[in-house]
ZARO-941266 format. One record per residue: residue number from 1; residue in three letters; x negated, y, z of N, C-alpha, C, O, CB in turn. Coordinates in steps of 0.2 Angstrom, whole numbers. Glycine has a CB too. Layout:
<rs>
 seq type    nX    nY    nZ   caX   caY   caZ    cX    cY    cZ    oX    oY    oZ   cbX   cbY   cbZ
 NUM  Ala     X     Y     Z     X     Y     Z     X     Y     Z     X     Y     Z     X     Y     Z
...
</rs>
This chain:
<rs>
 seq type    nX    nY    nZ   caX   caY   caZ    cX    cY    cZ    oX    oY    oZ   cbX   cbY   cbZ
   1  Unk    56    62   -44    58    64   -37    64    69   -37    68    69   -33    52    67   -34
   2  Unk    63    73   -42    68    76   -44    76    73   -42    79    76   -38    67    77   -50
   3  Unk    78    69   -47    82    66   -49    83    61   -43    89    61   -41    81    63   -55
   4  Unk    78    58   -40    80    53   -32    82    59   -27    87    57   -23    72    49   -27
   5  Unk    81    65   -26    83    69   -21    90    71   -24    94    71   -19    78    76   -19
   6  Unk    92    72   -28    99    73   -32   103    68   -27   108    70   -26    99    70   -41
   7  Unk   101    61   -23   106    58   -20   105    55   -13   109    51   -11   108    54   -24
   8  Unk    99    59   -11    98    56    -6    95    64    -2    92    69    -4    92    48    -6
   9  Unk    99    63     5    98    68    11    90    68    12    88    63    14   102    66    17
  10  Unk    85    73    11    79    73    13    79    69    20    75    65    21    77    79    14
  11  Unk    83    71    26    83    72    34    83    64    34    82    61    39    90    78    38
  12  Unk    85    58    28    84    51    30    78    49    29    76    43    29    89    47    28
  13  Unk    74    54    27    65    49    21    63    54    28    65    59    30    60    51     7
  14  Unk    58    48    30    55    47    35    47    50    33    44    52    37    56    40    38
  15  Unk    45    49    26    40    50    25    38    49    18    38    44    16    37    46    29
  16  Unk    36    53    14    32    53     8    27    51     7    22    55     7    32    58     6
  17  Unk    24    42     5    17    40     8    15    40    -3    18    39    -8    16    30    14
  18  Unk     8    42    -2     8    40    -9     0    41    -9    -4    41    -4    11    46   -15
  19  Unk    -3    41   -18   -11    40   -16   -14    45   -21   -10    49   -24   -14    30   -18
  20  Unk   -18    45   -21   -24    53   -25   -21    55   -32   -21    60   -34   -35    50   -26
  21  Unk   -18    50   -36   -14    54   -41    -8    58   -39    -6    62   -44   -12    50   -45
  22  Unk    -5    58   -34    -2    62   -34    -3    70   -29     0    72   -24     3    58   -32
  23  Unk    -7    72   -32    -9    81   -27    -9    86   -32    -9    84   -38   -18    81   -22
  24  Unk    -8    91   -31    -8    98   -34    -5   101   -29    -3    99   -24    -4    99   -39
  25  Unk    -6   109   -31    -2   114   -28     3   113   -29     7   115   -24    -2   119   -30
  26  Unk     5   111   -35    14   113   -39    17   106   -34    23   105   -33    15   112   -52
  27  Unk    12   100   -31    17    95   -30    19    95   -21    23    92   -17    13    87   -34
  28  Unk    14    99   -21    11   101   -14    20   105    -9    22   105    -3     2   108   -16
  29  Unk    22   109   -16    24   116   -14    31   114   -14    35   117   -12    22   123   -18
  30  Unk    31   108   -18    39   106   -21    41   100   -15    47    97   -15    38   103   -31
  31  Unk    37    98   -11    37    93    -6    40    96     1    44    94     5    28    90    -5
  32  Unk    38   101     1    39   107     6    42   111     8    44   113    14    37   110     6
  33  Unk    45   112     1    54   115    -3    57   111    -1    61   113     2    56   116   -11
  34  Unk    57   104    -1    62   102    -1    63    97     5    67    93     6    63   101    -7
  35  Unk    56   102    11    57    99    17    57    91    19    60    88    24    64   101    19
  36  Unk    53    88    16    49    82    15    42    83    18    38    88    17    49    80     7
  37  Unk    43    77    22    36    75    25    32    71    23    34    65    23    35    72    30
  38  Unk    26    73    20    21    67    15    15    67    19    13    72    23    19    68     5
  39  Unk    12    60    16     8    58    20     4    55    13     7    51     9    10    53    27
  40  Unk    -3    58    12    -5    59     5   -14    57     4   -19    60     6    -4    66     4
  41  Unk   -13    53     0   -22    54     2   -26    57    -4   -25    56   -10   -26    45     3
  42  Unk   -30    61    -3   -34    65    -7   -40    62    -8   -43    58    -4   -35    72    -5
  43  Unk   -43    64   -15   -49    61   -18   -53    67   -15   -52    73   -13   -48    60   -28
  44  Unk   -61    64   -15   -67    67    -9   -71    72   -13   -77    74   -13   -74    60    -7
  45  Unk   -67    76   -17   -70    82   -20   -64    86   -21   -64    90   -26   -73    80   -28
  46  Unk   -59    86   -16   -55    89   -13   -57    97   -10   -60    97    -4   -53    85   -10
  47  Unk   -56   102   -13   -58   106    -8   -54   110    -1   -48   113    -2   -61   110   -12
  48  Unk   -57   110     5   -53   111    10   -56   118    13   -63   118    14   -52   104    15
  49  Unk   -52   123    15   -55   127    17   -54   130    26   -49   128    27   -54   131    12
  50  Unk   -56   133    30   -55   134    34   -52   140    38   -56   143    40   -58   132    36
  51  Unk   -45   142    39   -42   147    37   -45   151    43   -43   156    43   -35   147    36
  52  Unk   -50   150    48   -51   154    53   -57   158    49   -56   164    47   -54   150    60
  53  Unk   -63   155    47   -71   156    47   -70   158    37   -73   163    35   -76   147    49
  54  Unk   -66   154    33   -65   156    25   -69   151    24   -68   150    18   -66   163    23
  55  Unk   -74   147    26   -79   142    22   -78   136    20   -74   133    24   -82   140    24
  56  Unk   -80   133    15   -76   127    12   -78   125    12   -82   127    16   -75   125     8
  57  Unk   -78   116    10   -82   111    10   -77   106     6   -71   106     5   -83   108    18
  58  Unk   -83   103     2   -76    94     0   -74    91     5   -77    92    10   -80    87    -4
  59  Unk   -70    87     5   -66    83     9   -72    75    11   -73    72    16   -58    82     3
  60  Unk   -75    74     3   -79    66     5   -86    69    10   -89    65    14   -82    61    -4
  61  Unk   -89    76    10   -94    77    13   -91    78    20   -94    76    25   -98    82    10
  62  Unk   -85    82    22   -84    82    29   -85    76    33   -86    76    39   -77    84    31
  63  Unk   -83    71    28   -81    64    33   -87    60    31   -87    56    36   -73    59    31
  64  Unk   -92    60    26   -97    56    26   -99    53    31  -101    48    30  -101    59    24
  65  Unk   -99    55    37  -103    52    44  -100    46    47  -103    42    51  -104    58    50
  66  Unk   -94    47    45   -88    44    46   -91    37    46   -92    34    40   -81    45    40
  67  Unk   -93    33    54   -94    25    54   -87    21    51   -81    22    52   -96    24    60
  68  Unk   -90    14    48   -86    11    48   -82     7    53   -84     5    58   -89     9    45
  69  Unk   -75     7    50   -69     5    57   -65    12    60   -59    12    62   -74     2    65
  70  Unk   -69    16    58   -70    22    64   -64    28    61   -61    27    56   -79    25    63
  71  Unk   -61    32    65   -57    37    65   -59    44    65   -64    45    69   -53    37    70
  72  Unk   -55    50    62   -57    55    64   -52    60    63   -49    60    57   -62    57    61
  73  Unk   -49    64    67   -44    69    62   -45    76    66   -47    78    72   -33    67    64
  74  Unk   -45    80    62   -48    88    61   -43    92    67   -37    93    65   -48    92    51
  75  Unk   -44    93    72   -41    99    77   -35   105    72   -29   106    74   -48   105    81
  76  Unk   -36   107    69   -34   114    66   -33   111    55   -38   109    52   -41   122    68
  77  Unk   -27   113    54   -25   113    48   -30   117    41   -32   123    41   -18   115    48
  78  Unk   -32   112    38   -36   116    34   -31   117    27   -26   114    26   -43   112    32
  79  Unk   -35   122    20   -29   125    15   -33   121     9   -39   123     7   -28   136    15
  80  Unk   -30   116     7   -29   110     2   -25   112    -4   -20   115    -3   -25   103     4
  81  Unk   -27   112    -9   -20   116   -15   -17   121   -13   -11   122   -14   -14   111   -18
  82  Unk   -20   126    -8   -15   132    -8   -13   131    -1   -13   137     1    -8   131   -13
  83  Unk   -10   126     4    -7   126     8    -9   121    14    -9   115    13    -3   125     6
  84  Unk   -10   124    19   -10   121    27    -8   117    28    -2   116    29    -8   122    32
  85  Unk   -13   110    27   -10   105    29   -16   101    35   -22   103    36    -9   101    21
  86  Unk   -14    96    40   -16    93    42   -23    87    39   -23    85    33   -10    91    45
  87  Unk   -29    86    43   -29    81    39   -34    74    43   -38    76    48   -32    85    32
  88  Unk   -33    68    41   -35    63    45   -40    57    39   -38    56    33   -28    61    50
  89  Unk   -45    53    45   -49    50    38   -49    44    43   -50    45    49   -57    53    34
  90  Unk   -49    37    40   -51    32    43   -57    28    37   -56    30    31   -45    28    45
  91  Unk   -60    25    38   -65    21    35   -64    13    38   -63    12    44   -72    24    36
  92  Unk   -64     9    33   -65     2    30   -67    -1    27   -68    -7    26   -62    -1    29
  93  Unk   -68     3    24   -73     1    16   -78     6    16   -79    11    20   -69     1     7
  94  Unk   -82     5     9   -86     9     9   -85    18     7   -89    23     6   -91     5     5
  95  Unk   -79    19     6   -76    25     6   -71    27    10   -66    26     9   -74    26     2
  96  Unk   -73    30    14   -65    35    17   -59    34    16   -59    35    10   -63    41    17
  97  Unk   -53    33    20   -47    33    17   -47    43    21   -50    44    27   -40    25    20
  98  Unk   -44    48    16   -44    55    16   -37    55    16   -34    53    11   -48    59    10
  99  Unk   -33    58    21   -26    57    21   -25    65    24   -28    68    29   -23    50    27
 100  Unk   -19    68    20   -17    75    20   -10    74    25    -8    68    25   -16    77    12
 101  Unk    -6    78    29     3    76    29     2    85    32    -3    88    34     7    68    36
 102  Unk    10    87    32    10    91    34    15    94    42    16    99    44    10    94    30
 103  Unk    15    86    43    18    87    50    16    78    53    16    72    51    27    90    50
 104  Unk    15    82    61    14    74    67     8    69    62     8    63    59    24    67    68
 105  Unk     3    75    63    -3    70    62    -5    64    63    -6    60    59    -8    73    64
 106  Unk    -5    63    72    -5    58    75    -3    51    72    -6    46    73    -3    60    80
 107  Unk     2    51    68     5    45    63     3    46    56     7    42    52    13    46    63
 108  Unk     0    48    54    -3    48    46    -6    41    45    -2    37    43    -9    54    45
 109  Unk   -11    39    46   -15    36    46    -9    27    46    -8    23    41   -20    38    53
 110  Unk    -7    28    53     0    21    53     4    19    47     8    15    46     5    22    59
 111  Unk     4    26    44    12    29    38     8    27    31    11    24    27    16    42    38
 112  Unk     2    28    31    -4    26    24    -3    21    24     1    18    21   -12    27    24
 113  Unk    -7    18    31    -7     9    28    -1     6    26    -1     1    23    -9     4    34
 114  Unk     2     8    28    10     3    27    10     3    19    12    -2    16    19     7    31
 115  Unk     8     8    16     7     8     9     7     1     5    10    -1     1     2    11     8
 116  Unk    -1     1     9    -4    -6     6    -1   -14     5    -4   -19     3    -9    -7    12
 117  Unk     7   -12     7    11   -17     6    12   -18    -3    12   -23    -6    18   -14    11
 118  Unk    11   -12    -5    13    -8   -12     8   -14   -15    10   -18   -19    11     1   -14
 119  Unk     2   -12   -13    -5   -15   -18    -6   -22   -16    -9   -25   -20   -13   -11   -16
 120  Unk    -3   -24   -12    -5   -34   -11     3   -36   -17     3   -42   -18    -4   -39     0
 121  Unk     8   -31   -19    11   -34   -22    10   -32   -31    14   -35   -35    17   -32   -18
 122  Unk     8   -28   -32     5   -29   -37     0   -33   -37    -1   -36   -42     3   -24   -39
 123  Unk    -4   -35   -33    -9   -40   -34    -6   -46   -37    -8   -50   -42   -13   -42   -27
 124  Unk     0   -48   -33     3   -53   -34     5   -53   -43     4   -57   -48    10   -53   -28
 125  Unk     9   -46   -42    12   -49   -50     7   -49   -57     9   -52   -62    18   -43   -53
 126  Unk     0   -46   -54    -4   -45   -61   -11   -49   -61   -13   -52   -56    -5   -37   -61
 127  Unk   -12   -49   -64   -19   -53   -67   -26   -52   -65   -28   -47   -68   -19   -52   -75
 128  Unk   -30   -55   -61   -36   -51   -58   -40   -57   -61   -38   -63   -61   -36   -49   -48
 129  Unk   -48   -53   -63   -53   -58   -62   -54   -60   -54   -55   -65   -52   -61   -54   -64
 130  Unk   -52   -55   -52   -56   -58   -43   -52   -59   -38   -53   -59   -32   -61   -54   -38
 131  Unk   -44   -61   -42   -39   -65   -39   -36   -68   -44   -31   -65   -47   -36   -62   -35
 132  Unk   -37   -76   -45   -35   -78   -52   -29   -82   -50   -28   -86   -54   -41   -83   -55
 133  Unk   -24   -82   -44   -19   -83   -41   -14   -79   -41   -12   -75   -37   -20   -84   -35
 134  Unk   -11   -79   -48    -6   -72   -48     1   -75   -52     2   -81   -54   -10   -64   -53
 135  Unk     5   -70   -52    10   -72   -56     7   -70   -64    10   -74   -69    17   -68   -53
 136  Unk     3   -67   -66     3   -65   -73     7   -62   -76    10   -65   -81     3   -68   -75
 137  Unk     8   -57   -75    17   -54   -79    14   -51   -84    16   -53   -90    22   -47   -74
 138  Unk     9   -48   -84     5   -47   -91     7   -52   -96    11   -52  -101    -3   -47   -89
 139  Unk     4   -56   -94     2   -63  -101    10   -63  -104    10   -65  -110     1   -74   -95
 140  Unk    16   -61  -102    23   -64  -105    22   -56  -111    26   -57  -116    32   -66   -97
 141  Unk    19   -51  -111    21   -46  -117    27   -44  -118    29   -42  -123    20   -49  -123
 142  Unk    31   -42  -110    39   -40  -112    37   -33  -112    32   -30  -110    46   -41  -107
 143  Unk    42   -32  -115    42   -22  -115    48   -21  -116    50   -16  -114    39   -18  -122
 144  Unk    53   -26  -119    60   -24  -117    64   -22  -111    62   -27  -107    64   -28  -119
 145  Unk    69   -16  -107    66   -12  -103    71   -17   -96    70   -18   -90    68    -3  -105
 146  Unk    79   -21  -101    82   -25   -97    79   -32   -96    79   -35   -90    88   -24   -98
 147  Unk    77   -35  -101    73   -42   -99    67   -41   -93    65   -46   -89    69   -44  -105
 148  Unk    64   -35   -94    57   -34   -89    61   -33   -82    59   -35   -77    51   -27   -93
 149  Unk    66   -29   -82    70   -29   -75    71   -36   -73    68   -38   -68    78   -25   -75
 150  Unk    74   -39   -75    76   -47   -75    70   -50   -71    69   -50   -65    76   -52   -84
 151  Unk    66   -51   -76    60   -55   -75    57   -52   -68    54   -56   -63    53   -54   -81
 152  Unk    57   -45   -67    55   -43   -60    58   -45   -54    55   -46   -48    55   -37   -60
 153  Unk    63   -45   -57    68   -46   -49    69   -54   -47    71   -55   -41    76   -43   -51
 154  Unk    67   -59   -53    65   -65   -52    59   -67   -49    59   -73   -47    66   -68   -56
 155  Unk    54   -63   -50    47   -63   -48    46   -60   -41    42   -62   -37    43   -59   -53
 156  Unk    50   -55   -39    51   -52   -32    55   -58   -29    55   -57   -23    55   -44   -33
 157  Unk    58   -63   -30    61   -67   -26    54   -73   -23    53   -76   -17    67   -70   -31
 158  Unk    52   -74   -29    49   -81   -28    41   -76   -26    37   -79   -23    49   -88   -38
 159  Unk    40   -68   -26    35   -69   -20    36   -68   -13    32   -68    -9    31   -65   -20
 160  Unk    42   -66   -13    45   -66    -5    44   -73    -4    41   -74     1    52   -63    -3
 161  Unk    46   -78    -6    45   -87    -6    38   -87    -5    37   -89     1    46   -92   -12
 162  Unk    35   -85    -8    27   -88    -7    26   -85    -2    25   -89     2    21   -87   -11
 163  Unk    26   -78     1    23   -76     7    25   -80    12    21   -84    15    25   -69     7
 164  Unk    34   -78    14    37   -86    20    33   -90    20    29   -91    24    43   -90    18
 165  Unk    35   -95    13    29  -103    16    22  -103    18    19  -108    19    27  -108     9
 166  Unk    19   -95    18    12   -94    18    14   -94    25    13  -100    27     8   -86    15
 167  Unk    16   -89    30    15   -88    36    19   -94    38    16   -96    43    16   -81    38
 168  Unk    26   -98    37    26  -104    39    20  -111    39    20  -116    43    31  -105    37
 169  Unk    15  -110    34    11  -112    35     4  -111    41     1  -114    46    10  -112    29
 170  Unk     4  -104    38     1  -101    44     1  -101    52    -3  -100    57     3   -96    43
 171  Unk     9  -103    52    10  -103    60     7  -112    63     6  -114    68    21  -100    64
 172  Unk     7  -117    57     5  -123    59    -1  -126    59    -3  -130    63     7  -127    55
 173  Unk    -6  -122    52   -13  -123    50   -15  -116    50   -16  -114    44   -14  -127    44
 174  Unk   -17  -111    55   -21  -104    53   -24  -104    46   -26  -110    43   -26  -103    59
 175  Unk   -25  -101    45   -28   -98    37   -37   -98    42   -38   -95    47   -23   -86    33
 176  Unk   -41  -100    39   -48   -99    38   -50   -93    40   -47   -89    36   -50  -101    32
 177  Unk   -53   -90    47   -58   -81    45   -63   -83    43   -65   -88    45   -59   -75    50
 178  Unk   -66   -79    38   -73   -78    35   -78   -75    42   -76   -75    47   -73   -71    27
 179  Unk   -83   -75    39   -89   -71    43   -88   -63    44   -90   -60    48   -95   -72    38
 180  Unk   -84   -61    37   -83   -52    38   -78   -53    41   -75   -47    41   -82   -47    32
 181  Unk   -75   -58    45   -69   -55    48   -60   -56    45   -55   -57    49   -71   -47    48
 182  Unk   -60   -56    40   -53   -57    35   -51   -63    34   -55   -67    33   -54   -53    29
 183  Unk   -47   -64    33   -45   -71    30   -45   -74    24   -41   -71    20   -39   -72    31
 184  Unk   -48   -79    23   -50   -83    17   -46   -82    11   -47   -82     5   -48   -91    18
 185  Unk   -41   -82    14   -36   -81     8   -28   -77    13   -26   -78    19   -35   -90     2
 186  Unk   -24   -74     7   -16   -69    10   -13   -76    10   -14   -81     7   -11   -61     5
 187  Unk    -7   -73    15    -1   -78    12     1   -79    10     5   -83    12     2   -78    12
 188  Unk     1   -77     4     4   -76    -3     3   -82    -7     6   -87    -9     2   -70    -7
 189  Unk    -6   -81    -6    -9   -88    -9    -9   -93    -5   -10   -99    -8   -16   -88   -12
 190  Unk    -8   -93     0    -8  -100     5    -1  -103     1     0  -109    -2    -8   -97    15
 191  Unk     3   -99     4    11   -99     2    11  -103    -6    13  -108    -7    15   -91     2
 192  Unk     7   -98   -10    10  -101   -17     4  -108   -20     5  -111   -26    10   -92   -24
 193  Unk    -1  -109   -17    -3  -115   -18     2  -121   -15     2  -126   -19    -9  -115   -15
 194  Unk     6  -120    -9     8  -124    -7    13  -125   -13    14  -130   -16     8  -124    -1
 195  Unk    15  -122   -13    22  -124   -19    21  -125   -27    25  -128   -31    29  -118   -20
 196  Unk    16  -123   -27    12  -124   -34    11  -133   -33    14  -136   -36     4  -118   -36
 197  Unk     7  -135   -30     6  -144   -26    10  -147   -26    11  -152   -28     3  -146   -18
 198  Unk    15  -144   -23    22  -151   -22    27  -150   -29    28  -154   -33    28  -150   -13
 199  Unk    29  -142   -29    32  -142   -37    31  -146   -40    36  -149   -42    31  -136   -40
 200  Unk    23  -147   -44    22  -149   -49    21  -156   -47    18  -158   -51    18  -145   -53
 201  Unk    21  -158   -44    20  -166   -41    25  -168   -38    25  -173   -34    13  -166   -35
 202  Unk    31  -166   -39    38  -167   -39    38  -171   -32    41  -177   -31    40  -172   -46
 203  Unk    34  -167   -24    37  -171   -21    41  -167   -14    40  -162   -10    31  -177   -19
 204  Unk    48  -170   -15    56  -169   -11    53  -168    -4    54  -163    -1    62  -176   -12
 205  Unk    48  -173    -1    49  -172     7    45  -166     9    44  -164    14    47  -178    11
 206  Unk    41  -163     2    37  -158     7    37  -150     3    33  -146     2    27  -161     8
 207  Unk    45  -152     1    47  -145    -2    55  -145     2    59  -141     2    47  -147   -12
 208  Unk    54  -149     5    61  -148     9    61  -143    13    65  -138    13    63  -154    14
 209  Unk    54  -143    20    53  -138    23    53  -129    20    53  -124    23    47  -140    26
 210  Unk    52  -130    14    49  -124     7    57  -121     8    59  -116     9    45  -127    -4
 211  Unk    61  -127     6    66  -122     5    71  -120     9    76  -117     8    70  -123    -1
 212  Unk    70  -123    16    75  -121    20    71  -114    23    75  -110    27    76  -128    26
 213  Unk    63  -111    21    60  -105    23    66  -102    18    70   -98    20    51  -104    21
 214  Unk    66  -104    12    69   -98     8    76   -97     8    78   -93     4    67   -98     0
 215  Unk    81  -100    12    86  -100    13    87   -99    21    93  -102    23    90  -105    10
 216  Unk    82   -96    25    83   -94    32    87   -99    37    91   -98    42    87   -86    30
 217  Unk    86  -103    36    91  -110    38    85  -113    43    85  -118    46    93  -118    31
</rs>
């Protein structure tokens, strides 16, 4: 972070979003300094204190009650590593998303999720038992530092392709919803089944529509 602020104007980063490995005092204080807005989620054994009353609590017991779907953000800034910060929780799962910022609360919550862009794209490049639809970047064993750039930036191509053909699929044949509500499967995999079937089955007329997605035509 150091070294990225060396070339970029704080007053253009709109938002520092990151996830429970990144908190401390020292990182807390250096975010602050240098007049950056983060939007942070903290792990539920966080402790928050209340600068009116002096009483503490963890962070996962304030929100325990916290139904699912559901919203909550605290009136008055509580003191997290040292410093006043805002703080807001949503639930979807069976844990709280615990989100810290220290300014325009009201947008925390919108500025986190966007995150989640981060984590369906690792999904994509890496290897899951309980998503066996991936690129596998793992399996190839590079470690060399400019081949592994290569390979990335070839892999970031062909998942922006899969996603396209997904939601061009998508807007012809909707994706399945389950019973919980979510969809059968992302775009990604809709997308990269379809090109994985005609790719390997070498057929031209139903890979034509595929690539005129990837060349915006």
């Amino acid at each position: 972070m150091s070294a990225l602020m060396q070339h970029l104007d704080p007053s253009a980063i709109d938002a520092f979003v990151a996830d429970r490995e990144f908190i401390g005092r020292r990182f807390f204080q250096w975010l602050i300094q240098h007049r950056l807005r983060f939007v942070i989620r903290i792990r539920k054994n966080a402790r928050m204190r209340h600068r009116g009353t002096g009483s503490t609590v963890r962070a996962g017991d304030e929100f325990a009650a916290l139904a699912l779907h559901g919203r909550r953000r605290l009136r008055e800034k509580r003191v997290i590593y040292g410093h006043a910060v805002y703080v807001v929780a949503a639930r979807e799962a069976d844990e709280p998303w615990i989100v810290v910022t220290n300014e325009r609360p009201k947008q925390a919550l919108a500025l986190y999720a966007r995150r989640w862009a981060i984590e369906h794209t690792f999904a994509a490049f890496k290897s899951r038992t309980d998503r066996p639809r991936s690129f596998d970047l793992e399996a190839t064993h590079m470690k060399e530092p400019e081949r592994l750039e290569k390979l990335v930036a070839v892999l970031a191509v062909a998942l922006v392709w899969a996603v396209k053909v997904g939601a061009w699929r998508h807007r012809r044949q909707p994706i399945v919803i389950k019973s919980h509500g979510r969809q059968a499967v992302s775009l990604f995999r809709y997308g990269l089944d379809y090109l994985e079937r005609h790719l390997l089955g070498h057929d031209r007329r139903a890979l034509r529509p595929a690539f005129h997605v990837l060349s915006c035509t």
